[in-house]
N, C-alpha and C positions, 0 to 999 in steps of 0.2 A: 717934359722929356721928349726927345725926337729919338725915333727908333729907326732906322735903314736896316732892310729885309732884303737881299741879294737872291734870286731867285722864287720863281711862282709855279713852281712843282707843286706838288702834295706838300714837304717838309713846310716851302714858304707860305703858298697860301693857307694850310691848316693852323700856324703862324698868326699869319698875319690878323685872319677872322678874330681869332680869341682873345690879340694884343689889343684888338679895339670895343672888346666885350669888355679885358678886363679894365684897360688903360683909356674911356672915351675923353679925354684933354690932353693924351699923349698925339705928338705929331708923328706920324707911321709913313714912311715913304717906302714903295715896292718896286724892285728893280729886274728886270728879266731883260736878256736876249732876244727872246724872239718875241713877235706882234703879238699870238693868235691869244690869249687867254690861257686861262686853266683847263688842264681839258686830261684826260682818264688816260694811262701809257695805257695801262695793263689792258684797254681793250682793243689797240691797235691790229690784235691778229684777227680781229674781228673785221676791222673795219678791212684789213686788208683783203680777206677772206670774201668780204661784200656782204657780208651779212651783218652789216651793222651801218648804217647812212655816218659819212662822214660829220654831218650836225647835232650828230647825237653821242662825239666822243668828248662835245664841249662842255663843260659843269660850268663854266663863268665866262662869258664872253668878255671883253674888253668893257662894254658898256656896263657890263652887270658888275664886272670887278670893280669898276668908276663908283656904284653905290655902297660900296665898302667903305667910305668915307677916308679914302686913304691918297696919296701925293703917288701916283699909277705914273710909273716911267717906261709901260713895255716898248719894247725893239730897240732899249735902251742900255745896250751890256756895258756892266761894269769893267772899268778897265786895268783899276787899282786902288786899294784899298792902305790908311797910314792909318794907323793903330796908336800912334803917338798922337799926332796931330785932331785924332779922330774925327777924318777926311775922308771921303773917296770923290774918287774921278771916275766917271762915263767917256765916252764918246760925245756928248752933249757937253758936259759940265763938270763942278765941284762941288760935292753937297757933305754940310756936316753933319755928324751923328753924336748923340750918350751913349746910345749904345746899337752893337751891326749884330745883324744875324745872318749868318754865311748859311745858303740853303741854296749852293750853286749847284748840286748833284754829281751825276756822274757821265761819262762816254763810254759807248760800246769799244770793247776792247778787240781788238784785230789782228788776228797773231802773222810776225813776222815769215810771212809764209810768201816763197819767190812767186810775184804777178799779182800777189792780191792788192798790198797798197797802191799800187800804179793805175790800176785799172776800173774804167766809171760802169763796168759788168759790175764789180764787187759793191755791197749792199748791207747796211745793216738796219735792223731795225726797234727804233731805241726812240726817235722823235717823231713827232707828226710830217715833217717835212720830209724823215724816211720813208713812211709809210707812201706817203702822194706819189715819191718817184715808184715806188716799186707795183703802184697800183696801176700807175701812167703807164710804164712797163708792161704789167701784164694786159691792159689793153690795147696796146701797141703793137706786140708782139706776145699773140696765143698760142701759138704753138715754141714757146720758149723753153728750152731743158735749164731745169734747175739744181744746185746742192748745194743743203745745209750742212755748215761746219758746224755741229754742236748737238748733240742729242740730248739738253737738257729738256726742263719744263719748256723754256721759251723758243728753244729751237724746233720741240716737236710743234707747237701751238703755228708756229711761222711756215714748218713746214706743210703742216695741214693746212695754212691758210693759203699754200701758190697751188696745194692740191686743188684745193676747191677753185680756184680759178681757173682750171684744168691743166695749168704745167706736169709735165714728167718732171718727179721731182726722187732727187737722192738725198741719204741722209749719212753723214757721214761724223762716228763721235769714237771717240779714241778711249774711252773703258770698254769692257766686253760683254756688256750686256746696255738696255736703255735703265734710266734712271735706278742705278745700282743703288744710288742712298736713299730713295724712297721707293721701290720696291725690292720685293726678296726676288729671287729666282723667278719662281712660278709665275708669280703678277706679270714680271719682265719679260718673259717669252710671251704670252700668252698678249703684251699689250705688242711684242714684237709683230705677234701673227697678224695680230690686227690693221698696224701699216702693213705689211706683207701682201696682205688681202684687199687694202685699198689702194695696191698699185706703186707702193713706195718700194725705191731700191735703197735697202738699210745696210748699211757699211759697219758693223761693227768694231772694237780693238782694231779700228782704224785711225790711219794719221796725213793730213794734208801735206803732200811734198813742193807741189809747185801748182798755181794754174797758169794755161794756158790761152790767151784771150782768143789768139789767132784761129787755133783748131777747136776751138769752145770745151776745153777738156780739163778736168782740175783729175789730175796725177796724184795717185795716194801713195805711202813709203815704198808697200812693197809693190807698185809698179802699174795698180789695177787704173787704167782711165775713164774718167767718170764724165760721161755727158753733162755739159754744164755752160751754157751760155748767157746764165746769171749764178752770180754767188752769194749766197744768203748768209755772212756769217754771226753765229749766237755762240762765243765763248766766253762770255761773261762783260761784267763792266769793269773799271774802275774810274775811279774817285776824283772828279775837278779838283787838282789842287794848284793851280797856278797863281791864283790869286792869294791863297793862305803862303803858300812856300813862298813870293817876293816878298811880302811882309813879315816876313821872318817868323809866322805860326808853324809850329812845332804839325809835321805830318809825319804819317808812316804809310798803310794801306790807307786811309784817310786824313783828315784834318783832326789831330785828339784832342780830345775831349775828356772833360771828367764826368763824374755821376751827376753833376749840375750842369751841363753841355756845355761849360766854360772852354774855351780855345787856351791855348797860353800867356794869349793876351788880352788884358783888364779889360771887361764890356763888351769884347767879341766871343762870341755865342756860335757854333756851327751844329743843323740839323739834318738830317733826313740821308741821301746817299754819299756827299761829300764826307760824311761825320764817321770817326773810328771810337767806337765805345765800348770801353771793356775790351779791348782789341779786336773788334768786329765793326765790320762794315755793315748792314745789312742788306741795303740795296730791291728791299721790300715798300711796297706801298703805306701797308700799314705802319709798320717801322716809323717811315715818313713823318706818317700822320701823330701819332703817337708823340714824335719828340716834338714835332712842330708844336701840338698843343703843349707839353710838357714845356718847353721853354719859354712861353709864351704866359705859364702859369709862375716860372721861376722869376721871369723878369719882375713879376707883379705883386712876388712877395708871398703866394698864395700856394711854393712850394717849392721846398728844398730840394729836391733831387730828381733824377728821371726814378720811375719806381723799374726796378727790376722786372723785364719781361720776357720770355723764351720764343720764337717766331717758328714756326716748324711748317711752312705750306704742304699743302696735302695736293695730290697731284688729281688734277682738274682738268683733262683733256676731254676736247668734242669727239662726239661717237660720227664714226665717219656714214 
């Protein structure tokens, strides 16, 4: 059996390890975009922060992934995937498959907000290569005024990390309090006072109108201008689907899936943030992790379904 594994996230590398526990005479070939290895998203507000050495957000290097025993194609992105023919094409080549596992993830999403797309101030961070500019960045330019668009988990963890590199930094999130769905009231002021007190300017029941690169000022609806000579945006992700929608896989918020991670098409498989299950995305680590073993278990015969499982993160912020 030859298996092609489209991505080395968590979904594909947790994947891919377990396809060669379960499957050791199956040919596994691993395909990624970028060079660097497998390496930890979730601790990027760390690294960017500085309190975590860039060498230590890697879990597999390139060489260590090599003793996976697997046909390792990084910096090698897929360009197109035939589900009939069960083909795909790189940039390099054409290589055939039994069976593909789509674990191509997801992109930081960017809201169509005047100035932000156009401009190389705006920033998000979602890959290691975002993380390097915005680190590059803040040692470049230390006295830089910041705002985050997004007062989630990820935006506050982002915004605490330019804190800590000593940026002036604003935080700017469009409900009317922080983290309304994981805390009640009380928690939520009480974690509000807390940036308050370590020098954050918090924008509540706010909304981004326009930035401006020229006067460094990102402009909120009702009018307030916000020092801002980089723009941090955290509104969420969505879902790689370019590669599933030309092949004619059935997408919506993701590429769906059934309770078995089957795609719409025969022996294509989709894990981890590209994947819509149960009509959820999850866009979670563990998530990731989970299906990647999960389909890796399905291919092998060794089990029917993904099991039913509820994700609920619990809010995890550094004390400043």
């Amino acid at each position: 059996m030859k298996i092609a594994v489209c991505g080395a996230g968590a979904a594909g590398a947790y994947a891919v390890k377990r396809l060669r526990l379960n499957l050791p005479e199956a040919e596994i070939l691993l395909f990624d975009a970028a060079p660097v290895g497998f390496y930890a998203k979730m601790r990027l507000p760390e690294y960017l922060a500085g309190t975590l050495p860039r060498e230590k957000l890697i879990l597999s290097s390139p060489e260590q992934m090599a003793d996976w025993g697997v046909g390792l194609h990084l910096g090698e992105p897929v360009t197109s995937i035939d589900p009939a023919s069960h083909k795909l094409a790189t940039v390099a080549g054409e290589y055939a498959w039994d069976v593909l596992v789509l674990a191509v993830g997801a992109h930081a999403f960017v809201p169509p907000v005047p100035g932000l797309a156009a401009s190389s101030r705006v920033h998000v961070l979602r890959e290691l290569p975002d993380a390097d500019a915005l680190v590059a960045l803040c040692e470049r330019e230390p006295e830089t005024t910041a705002a985050v668009i997004g007062g989630g988990l990820l935006g506050l963890e982002a915004a605490w990390s330019l804190r800590k590199r000593g940026l002036a930094v604003s935080i700017v999130e469009t409900a009317p309090r922080l983290l309304p769905l994981q805390m009640n009231e009380e928690e939520s002021a009480a974690l509000l006072a807390s940036f308050t007190n370590a020098g954050f300017k918090v924008h509540t029941g706010a909304s981004a109108d326009r930035f401006d690169e020229a006067s460094a000022q990102l402009f909120l609806k009702d009018g307030t201008a916000v020092p801002a000579s980089l723009v941090l945006v955290s509104a969420g992700i969505r879902a790689n689907l370019e590669l599933a929608k030309n092949a004619g896989l059935a997408c919506s918020r993701g590429i769906v899936v059934d309770a078995a991670l089957r795609t719409s098409a025969p022996d294509v498989y989709a894990v981890g943030d590209c994947a819509e299950l149960n009509g959820t995305v999850t866009g979670l680590w563990l998530a990731s992790k989970d299906q990647g073993e999960a389909v890796a278990d399905i291919i092998a015969g060794k089990l029917d379904a993904m099991p039913p499982k509820t994700y609920r993160p619990k809010p995890k912020l550094p004390a400043f």
